[in-house]
FIVO-931977 format. One record per residue (C-alpha): residue number from 1; residue in three letters; chain; x, y, z. Coordinates in Angstrom, 1 decimal, decimal comma. Each point is the difference from the previous one (the first is absolute). Layout:
% residues N
   k   r c      u      v      w
 NUM Ala A      X      Y      Z
...
//
This chain:
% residues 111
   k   r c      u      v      w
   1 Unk A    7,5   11,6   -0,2
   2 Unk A   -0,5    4,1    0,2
   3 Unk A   -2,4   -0,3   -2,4
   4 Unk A   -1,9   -2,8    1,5
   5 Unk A    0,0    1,8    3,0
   6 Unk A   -1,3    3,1   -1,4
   7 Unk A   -2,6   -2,1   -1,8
   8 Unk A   -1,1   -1,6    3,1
   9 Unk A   -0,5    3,0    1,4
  10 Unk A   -2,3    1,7   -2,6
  11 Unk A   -2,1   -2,7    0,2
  12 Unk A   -0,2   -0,5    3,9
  13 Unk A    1,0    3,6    1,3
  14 Unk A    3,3    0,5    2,6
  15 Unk A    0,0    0,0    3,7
  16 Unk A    0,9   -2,9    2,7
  17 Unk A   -3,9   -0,7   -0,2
  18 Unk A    0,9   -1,8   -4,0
  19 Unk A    2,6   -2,1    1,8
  20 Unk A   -2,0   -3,0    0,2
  21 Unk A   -1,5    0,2   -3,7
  22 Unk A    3,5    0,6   -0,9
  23 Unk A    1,3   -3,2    1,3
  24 Unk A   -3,2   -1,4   -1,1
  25 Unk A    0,3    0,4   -3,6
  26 Unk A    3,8    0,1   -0,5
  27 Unk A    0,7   -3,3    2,2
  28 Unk A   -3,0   -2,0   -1,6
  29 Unk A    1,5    0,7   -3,0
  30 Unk A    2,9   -0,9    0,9
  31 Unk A   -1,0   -3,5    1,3
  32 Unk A   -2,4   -0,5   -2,8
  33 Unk A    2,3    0,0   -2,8
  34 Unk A    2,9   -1,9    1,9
  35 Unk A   -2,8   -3,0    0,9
  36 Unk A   -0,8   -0,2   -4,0
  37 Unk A    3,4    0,1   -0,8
  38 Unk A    0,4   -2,9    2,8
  39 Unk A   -2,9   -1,8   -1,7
  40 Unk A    1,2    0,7   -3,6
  41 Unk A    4,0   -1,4    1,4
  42 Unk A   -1,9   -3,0    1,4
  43 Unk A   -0,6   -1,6   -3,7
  44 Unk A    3,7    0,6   -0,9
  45 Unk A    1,3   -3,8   -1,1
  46 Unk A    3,6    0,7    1,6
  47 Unk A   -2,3    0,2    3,5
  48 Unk A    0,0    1,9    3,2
  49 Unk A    3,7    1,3    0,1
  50 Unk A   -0,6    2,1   -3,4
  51 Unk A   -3,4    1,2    1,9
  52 Unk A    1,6    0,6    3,0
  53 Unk A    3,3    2,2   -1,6
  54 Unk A   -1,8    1,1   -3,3
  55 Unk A   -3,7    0,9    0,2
  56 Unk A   -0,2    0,8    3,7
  57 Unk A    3,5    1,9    0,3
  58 Unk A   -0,7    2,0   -2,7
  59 Unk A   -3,7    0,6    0,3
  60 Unk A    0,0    1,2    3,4
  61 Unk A    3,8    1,6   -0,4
  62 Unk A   -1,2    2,3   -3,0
  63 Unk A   -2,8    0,6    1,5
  64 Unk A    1,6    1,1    3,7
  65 Unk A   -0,9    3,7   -0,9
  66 Unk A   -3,6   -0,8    0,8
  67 Unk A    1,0   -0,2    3,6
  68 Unk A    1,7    3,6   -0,1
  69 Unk A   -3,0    1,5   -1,7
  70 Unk A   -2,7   -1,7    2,8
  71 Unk A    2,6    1,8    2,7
  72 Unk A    0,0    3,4   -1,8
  73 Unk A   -2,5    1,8    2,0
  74 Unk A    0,3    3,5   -1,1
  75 Unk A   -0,3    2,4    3,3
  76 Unk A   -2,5    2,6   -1,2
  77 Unk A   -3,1   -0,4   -1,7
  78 Unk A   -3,6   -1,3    0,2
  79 Unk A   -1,7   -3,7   -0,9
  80 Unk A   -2,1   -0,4   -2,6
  81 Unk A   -3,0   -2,0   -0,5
  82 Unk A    1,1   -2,5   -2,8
  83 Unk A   -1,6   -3,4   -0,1
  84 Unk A    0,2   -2,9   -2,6
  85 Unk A   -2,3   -2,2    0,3
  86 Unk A    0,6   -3,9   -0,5
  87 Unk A   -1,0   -0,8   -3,1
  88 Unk A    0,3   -4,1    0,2
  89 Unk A   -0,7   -0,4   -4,4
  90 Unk A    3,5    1,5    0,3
  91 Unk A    1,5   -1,5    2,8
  92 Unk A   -1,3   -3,6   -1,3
  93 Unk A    1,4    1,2   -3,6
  94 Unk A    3,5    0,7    1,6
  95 Unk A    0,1   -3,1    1,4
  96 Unk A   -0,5   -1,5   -2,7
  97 Unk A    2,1    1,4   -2,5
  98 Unk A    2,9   -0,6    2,6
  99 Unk A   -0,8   -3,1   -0,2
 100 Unk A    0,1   -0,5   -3,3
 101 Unk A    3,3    2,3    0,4
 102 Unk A    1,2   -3,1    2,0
 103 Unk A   -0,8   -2,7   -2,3
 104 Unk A    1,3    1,3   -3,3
 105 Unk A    2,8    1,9    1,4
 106 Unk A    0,7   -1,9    3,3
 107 Unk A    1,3   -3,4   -1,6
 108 Unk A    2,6    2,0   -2,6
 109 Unk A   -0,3    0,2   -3,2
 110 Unk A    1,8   -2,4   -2,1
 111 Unk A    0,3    1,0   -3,5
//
């Protein structure tokens, strides 16, 4: 999480101004990956009760740090200007390839 933190912070600079890119990035993060993992559990044959204690629990548990590092507002220090812009060829790609993820992987593999 420190090192997060102190990434986060060379890209977007320190100060309470950062505090709502902070929880920007850090917390859609966060919610992105547990929602795949969600969608992912939701193919699982055994059904929702090994989504709801497997991919969710352990997505969004091992992924709590996130929350710390969008709360980690260093006191001193300046913003910076750093934009990404939305690239939707990736965006679309990602979808995509979690969704291939999901079908492959979702269902378990039976050998």
């Amino acid at each position: 999480m420190r090192k997060g933190i102190a990434t986060l912070t060379e890209m977007i600079g320190g100060g309470a101004a950062t505090q709502g890119a902070r929880r920007r990035i850090a917390h859609g993060y966060y919610l992105a990956v547990g929602a795949a993992a969600a969608f992912v559990g939701l193919f699982n044959p055994v059904g929702i009760v090994i989504m709801l204690t497997s991919a969710i629990a352990s997505s969004f548990g091992g992924l709590a740090g996130m929350i710390s590092i969008g709360f980690a507002v260093p006191e001193t220090g300046t913003p910076r200007g750093f934009v990404i812009g939305r690239l939707w060829g990736v965006i679309a790609a990602g979808l995509i390839v979690t969704g291939v993820f999901a079908a492959v992987l979702g269902p378990t593999l039976r050998w």
